[in-house]
DOKEKE-624961 format. One record per residue: x, y, z of N, C-alpha, C, O in turn; residue in three letters; residue number from 1. Coordinates in steps of 0.02 Angstrom, whole numbers. Layout:
<atom><n_u>X</n_u><n_v>Y</n_v><n_w>Z</n_w><ca_u>X</ca_u><ca_v>Y</ca_v><ca_w>Z</ca_w><c_u>X</c_u><c_v>Y</c_v><c_w>Z</c_w><o_u>X</o_u><o_v>Y</o_v><o_w>Z</o_w><rest>ALA</rest><nr>NUM</nr></atom>
...
This chain:
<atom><n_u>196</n_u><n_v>402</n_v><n_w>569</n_w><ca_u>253</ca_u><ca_v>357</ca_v><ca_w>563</ca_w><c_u>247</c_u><c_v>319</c_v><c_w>497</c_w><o_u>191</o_u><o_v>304</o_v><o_w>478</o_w><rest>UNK</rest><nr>1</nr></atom>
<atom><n_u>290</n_u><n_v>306</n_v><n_w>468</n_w><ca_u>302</ca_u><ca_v>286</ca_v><ca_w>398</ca_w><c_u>347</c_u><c_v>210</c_v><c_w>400</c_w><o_u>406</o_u><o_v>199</o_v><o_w>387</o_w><rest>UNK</rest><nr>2</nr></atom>
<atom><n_u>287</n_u><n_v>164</n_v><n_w>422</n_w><ca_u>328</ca_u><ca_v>103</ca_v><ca_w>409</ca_w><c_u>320</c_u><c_v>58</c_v><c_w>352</c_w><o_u>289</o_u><o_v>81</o_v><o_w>304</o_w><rest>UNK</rest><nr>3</nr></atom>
<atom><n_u>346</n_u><n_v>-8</n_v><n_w>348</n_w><ca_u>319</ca_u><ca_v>-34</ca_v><ca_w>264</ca_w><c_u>271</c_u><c_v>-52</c_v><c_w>253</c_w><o_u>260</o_u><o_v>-75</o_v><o_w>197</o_w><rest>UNK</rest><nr>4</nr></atom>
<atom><n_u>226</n_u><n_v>-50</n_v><n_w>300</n_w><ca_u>164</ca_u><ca_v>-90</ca_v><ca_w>312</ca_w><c_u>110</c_u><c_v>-43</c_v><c_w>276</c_w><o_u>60</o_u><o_v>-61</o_v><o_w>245</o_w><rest>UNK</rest><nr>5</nr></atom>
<atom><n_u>139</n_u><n_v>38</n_v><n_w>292</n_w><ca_u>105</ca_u><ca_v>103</ca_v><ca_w>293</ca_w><c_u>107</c_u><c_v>108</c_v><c_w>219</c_w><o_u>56</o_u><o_v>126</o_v><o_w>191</o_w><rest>UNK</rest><nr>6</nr></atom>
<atom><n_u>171</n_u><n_v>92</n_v><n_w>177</n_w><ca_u>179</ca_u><ca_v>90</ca_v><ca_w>88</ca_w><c_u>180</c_u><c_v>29</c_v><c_w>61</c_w><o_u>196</o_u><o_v>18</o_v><o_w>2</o_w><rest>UNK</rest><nr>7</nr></atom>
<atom><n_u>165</n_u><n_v>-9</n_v><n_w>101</n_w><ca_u>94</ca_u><ca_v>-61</ca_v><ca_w>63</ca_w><c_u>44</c_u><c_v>-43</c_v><c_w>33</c_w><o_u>3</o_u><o_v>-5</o_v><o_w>59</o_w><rest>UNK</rest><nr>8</nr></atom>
<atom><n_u>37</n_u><n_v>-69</n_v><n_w>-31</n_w><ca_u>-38</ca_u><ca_v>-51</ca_v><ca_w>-35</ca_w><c_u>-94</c_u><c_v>-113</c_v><c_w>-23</c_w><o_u>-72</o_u><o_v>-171</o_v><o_w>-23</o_w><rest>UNK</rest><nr>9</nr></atom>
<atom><n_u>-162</n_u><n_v>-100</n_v><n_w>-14</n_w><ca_u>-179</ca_u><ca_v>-133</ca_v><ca_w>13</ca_w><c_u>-210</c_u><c_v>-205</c_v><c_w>-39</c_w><o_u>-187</o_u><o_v>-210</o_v><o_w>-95</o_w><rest>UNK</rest><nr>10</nr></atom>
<atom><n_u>-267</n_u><n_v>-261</n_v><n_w>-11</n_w><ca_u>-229</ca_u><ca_v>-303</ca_v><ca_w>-46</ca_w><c_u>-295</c_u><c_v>-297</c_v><c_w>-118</c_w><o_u>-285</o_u><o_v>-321</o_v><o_w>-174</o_w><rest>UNK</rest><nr>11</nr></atom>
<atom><n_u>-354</n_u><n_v>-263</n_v><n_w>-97</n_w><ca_u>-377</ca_u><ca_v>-233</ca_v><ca_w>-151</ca_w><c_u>-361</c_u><c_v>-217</c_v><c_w>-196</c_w><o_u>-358</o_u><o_v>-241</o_v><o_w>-253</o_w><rest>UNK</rest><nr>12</nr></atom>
<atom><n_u>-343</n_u><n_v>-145</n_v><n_w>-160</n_w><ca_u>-297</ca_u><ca_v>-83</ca_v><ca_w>-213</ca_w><c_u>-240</c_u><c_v>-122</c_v><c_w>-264</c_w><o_u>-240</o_u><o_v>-104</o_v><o_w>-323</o_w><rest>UNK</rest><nr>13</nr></atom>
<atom><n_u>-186</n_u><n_v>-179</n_v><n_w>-240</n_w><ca_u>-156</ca_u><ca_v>-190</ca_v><ca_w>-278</ca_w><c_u>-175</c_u><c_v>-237</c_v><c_w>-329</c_w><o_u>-155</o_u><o_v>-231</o_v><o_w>-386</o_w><rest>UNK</rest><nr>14</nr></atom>
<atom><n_u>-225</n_u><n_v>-299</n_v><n_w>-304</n_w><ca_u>-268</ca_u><ca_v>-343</ca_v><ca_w>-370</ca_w><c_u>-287</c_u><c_v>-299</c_v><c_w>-423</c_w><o_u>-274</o_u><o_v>-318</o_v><o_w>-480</o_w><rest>UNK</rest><nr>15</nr></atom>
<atom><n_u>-329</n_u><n_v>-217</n_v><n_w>-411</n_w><ca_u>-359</ca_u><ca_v>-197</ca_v><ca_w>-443</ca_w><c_u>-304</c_u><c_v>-162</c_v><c_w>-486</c_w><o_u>-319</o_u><o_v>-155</o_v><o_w>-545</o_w><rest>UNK</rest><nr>16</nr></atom>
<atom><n_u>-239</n_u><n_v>-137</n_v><n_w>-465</n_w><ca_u>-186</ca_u><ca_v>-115</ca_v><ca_w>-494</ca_w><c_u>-150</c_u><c_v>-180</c_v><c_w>-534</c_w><o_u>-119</o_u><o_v>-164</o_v><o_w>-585</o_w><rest>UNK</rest><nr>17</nr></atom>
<atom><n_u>-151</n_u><n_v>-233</n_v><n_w>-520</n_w><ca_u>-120</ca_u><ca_v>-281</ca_v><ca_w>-553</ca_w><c_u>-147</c_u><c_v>-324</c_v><c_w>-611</c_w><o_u>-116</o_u><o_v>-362</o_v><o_w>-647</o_w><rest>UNK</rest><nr>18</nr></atom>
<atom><n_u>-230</n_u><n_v>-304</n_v><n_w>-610</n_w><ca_u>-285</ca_u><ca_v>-320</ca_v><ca_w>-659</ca_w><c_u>-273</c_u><c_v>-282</c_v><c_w>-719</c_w><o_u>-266</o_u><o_v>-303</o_v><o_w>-776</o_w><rest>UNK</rest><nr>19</nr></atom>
<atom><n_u>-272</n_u><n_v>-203</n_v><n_w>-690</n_w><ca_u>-249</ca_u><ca_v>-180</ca_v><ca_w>-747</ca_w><c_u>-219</c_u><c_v>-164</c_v><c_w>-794</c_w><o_u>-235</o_u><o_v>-152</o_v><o_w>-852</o_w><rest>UNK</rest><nr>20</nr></atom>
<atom><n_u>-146</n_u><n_v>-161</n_v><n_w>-752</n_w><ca_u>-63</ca_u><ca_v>-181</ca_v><ca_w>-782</ca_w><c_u>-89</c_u><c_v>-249</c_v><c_w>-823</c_w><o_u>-102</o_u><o_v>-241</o_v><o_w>-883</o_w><rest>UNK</rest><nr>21</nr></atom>
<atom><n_u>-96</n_u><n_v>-305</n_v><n_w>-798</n_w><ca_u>-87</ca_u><ca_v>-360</ca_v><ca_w>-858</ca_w><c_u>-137</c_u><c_v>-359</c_v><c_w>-902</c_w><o_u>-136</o_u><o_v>-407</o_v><o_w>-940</o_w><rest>UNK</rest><nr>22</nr></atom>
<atom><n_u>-200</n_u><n_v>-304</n_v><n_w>-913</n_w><ca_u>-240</ca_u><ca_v>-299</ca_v><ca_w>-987</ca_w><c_u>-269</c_u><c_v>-360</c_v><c_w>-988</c_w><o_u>-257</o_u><o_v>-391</o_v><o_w>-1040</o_w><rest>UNK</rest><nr>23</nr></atom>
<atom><n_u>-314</n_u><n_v>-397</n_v><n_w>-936</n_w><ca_u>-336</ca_u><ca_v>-468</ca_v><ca_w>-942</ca_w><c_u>-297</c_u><c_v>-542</c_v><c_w>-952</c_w><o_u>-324</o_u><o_v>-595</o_v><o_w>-964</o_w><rest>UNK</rest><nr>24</nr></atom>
<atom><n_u>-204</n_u><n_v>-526</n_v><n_w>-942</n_w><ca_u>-183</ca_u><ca_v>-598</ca_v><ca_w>-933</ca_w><c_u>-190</c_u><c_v>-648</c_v><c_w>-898</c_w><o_u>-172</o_u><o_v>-705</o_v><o_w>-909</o_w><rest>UNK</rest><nr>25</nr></atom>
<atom><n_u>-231</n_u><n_v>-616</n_v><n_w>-832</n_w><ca_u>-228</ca_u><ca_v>-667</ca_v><ca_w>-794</ca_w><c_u>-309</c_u><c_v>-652</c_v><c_w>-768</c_w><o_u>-336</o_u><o_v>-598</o_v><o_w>-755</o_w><rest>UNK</rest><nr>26</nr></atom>
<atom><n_u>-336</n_u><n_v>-721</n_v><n_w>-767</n_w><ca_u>-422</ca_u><ca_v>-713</ca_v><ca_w>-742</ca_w><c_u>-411</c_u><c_v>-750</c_v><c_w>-677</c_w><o_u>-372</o_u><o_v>-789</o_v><o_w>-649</o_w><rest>UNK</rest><nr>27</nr></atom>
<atom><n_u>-474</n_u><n_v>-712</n_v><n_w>-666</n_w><ca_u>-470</ca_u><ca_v>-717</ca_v><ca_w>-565</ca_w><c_u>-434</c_u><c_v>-719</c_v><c_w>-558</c_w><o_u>-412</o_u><o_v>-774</o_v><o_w>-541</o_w><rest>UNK</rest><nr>28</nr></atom>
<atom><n_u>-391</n_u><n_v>-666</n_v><n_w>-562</n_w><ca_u>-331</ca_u><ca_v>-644</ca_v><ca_w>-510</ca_w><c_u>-340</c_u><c_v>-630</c_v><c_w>-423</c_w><o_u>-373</o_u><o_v>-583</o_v><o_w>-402</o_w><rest>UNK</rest><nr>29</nr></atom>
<atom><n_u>-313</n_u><n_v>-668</n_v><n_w>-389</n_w><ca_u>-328</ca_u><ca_v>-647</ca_v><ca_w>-300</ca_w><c_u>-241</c_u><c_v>-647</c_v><c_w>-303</c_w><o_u>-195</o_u><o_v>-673</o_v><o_w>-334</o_w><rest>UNK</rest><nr>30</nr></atom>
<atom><n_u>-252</n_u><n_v>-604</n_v><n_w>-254</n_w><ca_u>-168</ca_u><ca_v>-621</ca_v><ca_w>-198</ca_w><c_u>-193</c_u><c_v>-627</c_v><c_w>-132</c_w><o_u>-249</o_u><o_v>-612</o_v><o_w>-111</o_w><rest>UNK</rest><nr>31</nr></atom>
<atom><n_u>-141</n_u><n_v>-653</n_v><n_w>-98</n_w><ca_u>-148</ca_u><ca_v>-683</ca_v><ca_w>-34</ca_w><c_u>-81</c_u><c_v>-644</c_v><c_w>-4</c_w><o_u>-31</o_u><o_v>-627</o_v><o_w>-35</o_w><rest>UNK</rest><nr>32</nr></atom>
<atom><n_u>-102</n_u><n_v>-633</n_v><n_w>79</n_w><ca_u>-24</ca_u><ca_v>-601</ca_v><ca_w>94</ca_w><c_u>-46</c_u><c_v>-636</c_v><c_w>164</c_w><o_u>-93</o_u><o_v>-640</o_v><o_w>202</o_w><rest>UNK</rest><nr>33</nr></atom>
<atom><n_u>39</n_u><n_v>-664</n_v><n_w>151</n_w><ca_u>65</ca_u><ca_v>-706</ca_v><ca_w>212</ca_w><c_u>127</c_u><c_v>-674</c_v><c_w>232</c_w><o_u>163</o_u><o_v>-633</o_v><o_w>204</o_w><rest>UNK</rest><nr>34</nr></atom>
<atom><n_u>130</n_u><n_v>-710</n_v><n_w>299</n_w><ca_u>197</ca_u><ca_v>-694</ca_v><ca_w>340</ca_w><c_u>264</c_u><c_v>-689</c_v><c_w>299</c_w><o_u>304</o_u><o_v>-642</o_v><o_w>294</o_w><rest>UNK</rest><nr>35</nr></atom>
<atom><n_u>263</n_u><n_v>-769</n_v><n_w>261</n_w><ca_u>324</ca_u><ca_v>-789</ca_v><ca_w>207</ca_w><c_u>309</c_u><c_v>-721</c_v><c_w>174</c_w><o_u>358</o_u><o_v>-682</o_v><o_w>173</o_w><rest>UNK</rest><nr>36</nr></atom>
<atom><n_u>256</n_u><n_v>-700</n_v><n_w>148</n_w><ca_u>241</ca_u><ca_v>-644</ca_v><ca_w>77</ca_w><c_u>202</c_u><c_v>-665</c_v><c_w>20</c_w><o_u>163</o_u><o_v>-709</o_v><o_w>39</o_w><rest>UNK</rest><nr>37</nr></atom>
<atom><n_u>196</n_u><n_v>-654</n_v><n_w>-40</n_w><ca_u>115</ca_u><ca_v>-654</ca_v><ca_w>-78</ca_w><c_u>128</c_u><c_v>-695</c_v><c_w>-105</c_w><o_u>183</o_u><o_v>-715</o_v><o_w>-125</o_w><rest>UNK</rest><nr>38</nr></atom>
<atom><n_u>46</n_u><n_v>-727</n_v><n_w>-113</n_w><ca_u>35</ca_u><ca_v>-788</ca_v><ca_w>-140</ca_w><c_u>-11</c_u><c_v>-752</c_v><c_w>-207</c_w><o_u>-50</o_u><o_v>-706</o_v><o_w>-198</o_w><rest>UNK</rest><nr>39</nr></atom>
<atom><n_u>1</n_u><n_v>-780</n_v><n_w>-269</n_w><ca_u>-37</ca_u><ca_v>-758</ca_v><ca_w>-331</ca_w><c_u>-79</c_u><c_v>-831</c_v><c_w>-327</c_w><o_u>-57</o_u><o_v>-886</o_v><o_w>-309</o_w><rest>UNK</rest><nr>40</nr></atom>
<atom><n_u>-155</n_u><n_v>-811</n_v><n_w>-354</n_w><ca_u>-175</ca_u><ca_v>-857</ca_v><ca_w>-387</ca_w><c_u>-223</c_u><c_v>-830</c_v><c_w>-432</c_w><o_u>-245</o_u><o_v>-772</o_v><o_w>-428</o_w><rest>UNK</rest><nr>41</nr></atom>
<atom><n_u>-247</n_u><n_v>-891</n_v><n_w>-495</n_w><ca_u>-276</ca_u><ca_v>-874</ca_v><ca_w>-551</ca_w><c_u>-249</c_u><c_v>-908</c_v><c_w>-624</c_w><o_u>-204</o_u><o_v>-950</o_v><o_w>-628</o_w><rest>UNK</rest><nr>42</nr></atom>
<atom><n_u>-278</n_u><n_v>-886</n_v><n_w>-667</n_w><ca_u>-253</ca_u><ca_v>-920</ca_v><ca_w>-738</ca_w><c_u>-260</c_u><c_v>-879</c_v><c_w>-784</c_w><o_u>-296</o_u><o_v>-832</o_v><o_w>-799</o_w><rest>UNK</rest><nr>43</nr></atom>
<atom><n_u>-188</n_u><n_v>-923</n_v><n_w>-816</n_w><ca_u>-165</ca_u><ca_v>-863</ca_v><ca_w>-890</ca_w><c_u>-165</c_u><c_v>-911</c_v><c_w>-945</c_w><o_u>-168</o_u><o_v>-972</o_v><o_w>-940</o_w><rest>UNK</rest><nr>44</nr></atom>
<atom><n_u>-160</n_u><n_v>-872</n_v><n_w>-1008</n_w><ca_u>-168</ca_u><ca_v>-916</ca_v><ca_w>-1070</ca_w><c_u>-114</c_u><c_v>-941</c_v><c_w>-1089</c_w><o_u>-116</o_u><o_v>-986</o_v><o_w>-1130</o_w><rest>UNK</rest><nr>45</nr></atom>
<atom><n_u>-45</n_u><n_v>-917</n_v><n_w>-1062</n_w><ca_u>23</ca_u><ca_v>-928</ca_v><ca_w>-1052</ca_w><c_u>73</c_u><c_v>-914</c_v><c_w>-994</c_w><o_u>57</o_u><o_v>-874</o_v><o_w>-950</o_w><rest>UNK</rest><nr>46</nr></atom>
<atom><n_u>128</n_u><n_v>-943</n_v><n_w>-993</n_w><ca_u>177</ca_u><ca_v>-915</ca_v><ca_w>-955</ca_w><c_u>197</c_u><c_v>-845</c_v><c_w>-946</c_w><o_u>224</o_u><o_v>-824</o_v><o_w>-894</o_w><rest>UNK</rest><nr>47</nr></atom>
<atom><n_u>181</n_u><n_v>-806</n_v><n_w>-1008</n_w><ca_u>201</ca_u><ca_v>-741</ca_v><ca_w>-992</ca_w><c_u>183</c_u><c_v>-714</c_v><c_w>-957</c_w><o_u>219</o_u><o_v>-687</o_v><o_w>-915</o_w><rest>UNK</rest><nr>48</nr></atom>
<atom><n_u>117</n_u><n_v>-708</n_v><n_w>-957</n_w><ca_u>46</ca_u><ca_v>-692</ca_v><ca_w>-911</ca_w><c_u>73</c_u><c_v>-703</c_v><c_w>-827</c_w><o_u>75</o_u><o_v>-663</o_v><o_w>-780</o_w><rest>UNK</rest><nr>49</nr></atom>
<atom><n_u>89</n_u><n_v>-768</n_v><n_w>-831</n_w><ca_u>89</ca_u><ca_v>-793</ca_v><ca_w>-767</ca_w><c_u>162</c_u><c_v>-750</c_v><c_w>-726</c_w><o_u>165</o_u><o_v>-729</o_v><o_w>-668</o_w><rest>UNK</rest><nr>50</nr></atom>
<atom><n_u>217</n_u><n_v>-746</n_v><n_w>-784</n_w><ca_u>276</ca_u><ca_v>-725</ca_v><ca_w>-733</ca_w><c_u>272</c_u><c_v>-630</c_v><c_w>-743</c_w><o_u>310</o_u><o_v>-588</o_v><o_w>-718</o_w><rest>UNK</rest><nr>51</nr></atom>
<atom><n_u>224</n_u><n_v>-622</n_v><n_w>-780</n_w><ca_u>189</ca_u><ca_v>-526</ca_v><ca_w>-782</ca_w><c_u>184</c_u><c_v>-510</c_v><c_w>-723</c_w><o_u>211</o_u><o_v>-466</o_v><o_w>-689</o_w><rest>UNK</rest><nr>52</nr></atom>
<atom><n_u>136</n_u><n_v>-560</n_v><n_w>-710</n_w><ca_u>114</ca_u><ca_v>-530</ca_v><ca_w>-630</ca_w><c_u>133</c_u><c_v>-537</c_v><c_w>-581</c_w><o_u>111</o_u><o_v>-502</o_v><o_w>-535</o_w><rest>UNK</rest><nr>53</nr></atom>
<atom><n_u>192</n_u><n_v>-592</n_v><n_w>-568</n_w><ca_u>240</ca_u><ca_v>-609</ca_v><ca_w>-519</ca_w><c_u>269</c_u><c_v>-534</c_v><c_w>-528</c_w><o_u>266</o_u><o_v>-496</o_v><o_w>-480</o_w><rest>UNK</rest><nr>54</nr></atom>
<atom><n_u>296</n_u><n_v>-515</n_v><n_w>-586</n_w><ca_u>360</ca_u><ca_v>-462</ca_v><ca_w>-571</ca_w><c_u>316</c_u><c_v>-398</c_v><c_w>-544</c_w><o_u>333</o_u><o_v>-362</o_v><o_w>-497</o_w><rest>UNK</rest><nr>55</nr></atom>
<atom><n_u>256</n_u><n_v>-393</n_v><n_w>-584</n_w><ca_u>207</ca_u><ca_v>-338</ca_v><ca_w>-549</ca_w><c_u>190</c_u><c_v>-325</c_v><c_w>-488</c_w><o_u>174</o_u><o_v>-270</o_v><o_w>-464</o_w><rest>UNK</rest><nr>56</nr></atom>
<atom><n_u>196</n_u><n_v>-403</n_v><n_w>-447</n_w><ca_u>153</ca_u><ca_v>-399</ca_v><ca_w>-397</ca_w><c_u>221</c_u><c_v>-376</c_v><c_w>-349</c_w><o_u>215</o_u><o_v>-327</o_v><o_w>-312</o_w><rest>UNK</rest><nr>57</nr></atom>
<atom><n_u>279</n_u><n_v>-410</n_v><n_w>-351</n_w><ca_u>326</ca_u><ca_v>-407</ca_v><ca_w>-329</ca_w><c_u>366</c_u><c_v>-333</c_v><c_w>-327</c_w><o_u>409</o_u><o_v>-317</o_v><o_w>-286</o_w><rest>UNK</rest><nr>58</nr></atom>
<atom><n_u>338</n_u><n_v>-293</n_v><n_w>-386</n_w><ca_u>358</ca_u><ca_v>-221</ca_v><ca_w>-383</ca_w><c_u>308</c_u><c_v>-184</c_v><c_w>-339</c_w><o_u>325</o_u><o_v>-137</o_v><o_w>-304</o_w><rest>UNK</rest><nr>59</nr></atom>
<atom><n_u>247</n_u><n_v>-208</n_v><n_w>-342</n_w><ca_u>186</ca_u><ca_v>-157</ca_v><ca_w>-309</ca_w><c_u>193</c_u><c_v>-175</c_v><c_w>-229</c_w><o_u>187</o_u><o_v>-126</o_v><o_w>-191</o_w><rest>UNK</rest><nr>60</nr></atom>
<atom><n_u>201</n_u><n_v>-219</n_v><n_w>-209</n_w><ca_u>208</ca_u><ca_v>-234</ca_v><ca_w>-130</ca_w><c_u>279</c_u><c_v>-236</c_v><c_w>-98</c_w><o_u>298</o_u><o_v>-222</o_v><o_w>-41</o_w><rest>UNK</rest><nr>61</nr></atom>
<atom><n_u>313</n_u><n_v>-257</n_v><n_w>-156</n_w><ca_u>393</ca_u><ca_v>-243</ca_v><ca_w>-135</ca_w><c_u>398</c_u><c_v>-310</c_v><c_w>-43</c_w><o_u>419</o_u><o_v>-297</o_v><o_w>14</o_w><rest>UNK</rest><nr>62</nr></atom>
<atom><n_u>374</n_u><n_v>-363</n_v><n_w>-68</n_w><ca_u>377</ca_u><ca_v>-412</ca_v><ca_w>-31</ca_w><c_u>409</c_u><c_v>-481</c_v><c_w>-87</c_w><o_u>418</o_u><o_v>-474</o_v><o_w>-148</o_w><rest>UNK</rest><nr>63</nr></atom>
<atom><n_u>420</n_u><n_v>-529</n_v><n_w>-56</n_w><ca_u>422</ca_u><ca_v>-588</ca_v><ca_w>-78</ca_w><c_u>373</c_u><c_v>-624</c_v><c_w>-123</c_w><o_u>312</o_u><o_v>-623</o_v><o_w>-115</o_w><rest>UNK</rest><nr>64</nr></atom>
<atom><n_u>394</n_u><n_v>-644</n_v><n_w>-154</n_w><ca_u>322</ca_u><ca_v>-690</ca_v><ca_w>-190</ca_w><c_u>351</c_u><c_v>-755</c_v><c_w>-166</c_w><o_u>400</o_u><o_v>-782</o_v><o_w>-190</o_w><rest>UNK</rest><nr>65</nr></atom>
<atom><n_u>310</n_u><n_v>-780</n_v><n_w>-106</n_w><ca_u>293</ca_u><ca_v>-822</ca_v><ca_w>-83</ca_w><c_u>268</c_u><c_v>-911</c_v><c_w>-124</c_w><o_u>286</o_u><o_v>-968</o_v><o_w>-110</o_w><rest>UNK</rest><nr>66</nr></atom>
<atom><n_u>231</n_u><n_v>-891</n_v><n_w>-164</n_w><ca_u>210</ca_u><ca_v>-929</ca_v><ca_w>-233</ca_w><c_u>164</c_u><c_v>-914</c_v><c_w>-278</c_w><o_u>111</o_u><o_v>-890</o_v><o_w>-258</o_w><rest>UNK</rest><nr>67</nr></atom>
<atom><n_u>171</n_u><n_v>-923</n_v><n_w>-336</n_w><ca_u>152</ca_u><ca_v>-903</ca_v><ca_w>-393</ca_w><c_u>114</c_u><c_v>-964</c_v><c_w>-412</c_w><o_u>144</o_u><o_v>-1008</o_v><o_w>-443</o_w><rest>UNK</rest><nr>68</nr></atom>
<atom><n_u>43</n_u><n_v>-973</n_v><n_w>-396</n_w><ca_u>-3</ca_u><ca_v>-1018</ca_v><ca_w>-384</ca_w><c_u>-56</c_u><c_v>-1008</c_v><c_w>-468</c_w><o_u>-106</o_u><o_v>-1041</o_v><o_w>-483</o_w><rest>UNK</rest><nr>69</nr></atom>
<atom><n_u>-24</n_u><n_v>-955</n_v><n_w>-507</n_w><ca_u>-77</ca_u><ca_v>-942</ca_v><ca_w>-562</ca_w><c_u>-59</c_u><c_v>-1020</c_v><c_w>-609</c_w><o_u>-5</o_u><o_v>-1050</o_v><o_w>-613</o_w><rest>UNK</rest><nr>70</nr></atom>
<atom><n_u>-110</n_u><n_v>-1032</n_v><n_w>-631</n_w><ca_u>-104</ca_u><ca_v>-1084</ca_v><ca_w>-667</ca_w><c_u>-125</c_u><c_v>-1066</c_v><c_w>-737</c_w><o_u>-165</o_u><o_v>-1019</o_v><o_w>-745</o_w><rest>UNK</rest><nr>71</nr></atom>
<atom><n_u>-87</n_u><n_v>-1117</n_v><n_w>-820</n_w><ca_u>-45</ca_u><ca_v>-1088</ca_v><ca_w>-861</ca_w><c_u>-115</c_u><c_v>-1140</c_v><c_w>-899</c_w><o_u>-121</o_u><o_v>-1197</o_v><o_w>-877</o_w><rest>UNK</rest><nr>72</nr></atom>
<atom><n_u>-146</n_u><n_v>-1125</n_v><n_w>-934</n_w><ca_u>-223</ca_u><ca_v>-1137</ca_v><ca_w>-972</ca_w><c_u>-196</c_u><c_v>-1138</c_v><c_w>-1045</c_w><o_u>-158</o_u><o_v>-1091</o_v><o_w>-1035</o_w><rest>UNK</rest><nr>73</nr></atom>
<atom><n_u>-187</n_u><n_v>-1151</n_v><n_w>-1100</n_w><ca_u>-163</ca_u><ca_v>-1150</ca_v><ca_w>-1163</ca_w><c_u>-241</c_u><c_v>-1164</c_v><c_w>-1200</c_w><o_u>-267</o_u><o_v>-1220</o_v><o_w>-1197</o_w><rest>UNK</rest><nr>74</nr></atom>
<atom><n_u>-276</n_u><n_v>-1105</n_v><n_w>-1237</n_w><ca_u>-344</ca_u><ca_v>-1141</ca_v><ca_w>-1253</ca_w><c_u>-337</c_u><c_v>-1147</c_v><c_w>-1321</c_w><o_u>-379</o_u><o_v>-1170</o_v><o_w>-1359</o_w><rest>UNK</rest><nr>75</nr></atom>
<atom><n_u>-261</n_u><n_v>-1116</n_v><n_w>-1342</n_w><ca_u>-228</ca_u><ca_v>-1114</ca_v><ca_w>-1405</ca_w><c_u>-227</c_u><c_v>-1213</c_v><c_w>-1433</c_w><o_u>-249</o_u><o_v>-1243</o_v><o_w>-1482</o_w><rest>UNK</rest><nr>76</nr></atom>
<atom><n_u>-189</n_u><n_v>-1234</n_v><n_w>-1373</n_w><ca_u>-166</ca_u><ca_v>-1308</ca_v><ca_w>-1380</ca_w><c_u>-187</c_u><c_v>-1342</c_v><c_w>-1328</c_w><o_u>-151</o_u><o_v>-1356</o_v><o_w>-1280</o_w><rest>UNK</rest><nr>77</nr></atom>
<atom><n_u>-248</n_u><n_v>-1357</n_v><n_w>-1336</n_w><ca_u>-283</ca_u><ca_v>-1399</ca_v><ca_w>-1298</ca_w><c_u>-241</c_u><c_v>-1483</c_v><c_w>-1306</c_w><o_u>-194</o_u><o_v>-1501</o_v><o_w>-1342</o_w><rest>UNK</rest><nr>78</nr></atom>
<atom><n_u>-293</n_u><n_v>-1529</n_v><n_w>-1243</n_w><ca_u>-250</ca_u><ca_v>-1576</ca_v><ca_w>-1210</ca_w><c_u>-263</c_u><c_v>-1635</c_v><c_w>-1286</c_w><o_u>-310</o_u><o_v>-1645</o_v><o_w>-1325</o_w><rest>UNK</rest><nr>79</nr></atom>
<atom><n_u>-200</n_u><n_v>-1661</n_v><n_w>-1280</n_w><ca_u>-194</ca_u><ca_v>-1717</ca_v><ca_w>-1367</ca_w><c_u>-265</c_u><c_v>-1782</c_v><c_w>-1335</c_w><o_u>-272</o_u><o_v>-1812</o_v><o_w>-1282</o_w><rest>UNK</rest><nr>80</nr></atom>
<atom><n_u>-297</n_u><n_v>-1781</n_v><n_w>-1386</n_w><ca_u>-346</ca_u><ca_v>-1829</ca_v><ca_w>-1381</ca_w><c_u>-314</c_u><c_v>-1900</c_v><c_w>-1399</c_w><o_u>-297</o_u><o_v>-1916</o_v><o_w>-1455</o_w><rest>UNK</rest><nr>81</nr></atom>
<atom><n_u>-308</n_u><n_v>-1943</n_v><n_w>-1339</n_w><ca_u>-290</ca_u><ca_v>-1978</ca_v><ca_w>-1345</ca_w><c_u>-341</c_u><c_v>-2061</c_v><c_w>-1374</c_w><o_u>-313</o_u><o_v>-2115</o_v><o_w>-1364</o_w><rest>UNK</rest><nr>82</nr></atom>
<atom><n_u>-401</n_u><n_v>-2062</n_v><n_w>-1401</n_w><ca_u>-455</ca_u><ca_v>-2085</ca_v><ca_w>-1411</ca_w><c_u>-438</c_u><c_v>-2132</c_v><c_w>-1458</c_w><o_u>-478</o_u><o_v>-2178</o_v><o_w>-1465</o_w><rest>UNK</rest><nr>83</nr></atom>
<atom><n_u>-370</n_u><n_v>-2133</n_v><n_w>-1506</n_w><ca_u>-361</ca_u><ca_v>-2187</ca_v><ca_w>-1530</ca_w><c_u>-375</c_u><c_v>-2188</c_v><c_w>-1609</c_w><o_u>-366</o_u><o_v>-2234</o_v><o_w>-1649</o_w><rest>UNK</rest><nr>84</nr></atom>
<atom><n_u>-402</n_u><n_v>-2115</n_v><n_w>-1621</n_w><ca_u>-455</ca_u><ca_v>-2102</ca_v><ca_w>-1684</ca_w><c_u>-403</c_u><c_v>-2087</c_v><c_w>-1732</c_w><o_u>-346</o_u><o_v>-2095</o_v><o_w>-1711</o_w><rest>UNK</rest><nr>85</nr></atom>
<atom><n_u>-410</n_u><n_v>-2066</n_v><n_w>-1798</n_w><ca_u>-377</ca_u><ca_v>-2045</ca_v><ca_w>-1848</ca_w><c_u>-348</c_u><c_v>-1993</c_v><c_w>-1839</c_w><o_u>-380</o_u><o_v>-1952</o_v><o_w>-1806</o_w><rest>UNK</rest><nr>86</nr></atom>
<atom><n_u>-272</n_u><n_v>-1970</n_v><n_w>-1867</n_w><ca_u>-249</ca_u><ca_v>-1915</ca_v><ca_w>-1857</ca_w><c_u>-242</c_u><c_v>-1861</c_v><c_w>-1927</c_w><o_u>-219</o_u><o_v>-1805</o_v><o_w>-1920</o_w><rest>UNK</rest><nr>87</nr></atom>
């Protein structure tokens, strides 16, 4: 019997498929699968990163993305030092 559950892939198989599609955008990548549907978490060096793997993950399970929990790291533009010092 061929239900959607059956062309799921599983939640391994698809981290390890979704690791490799994004070429390292996103570190510690996990998904989570809930009732609502998948939860991403992890961190990217940008937004792109972050909405890559939404559309990835969302093509590979063909469920909901539930929430997109990756969080957006900029090590480009770190946080303004606010210390008061010379600019």
């Amino acid at each position: 019997m061929n239900t959607d559950a059956d062309s799921t892939p599983r939640v391994g198989d698809a981290e390890a498929a979704l690791r490799q599609r994004l070429c390292g955008r996103v570190r510690e990548l996990r998904v989570v699968i809930r009732a609502e549907g998948v939860v991403l978490r992890g961190a990217s060096a940008n937004y792109y990163g972050k909405q890559l793997a939404q559309h990835l993950a969302h093509q590979l399970f063909r469920l909901p993305i539930f929430a997109n929990e990756i969080q957006v790291h900029s090590i480009s533009n770190p946080p303004a030092d606010d210390g008061g010092g010379p600019v």
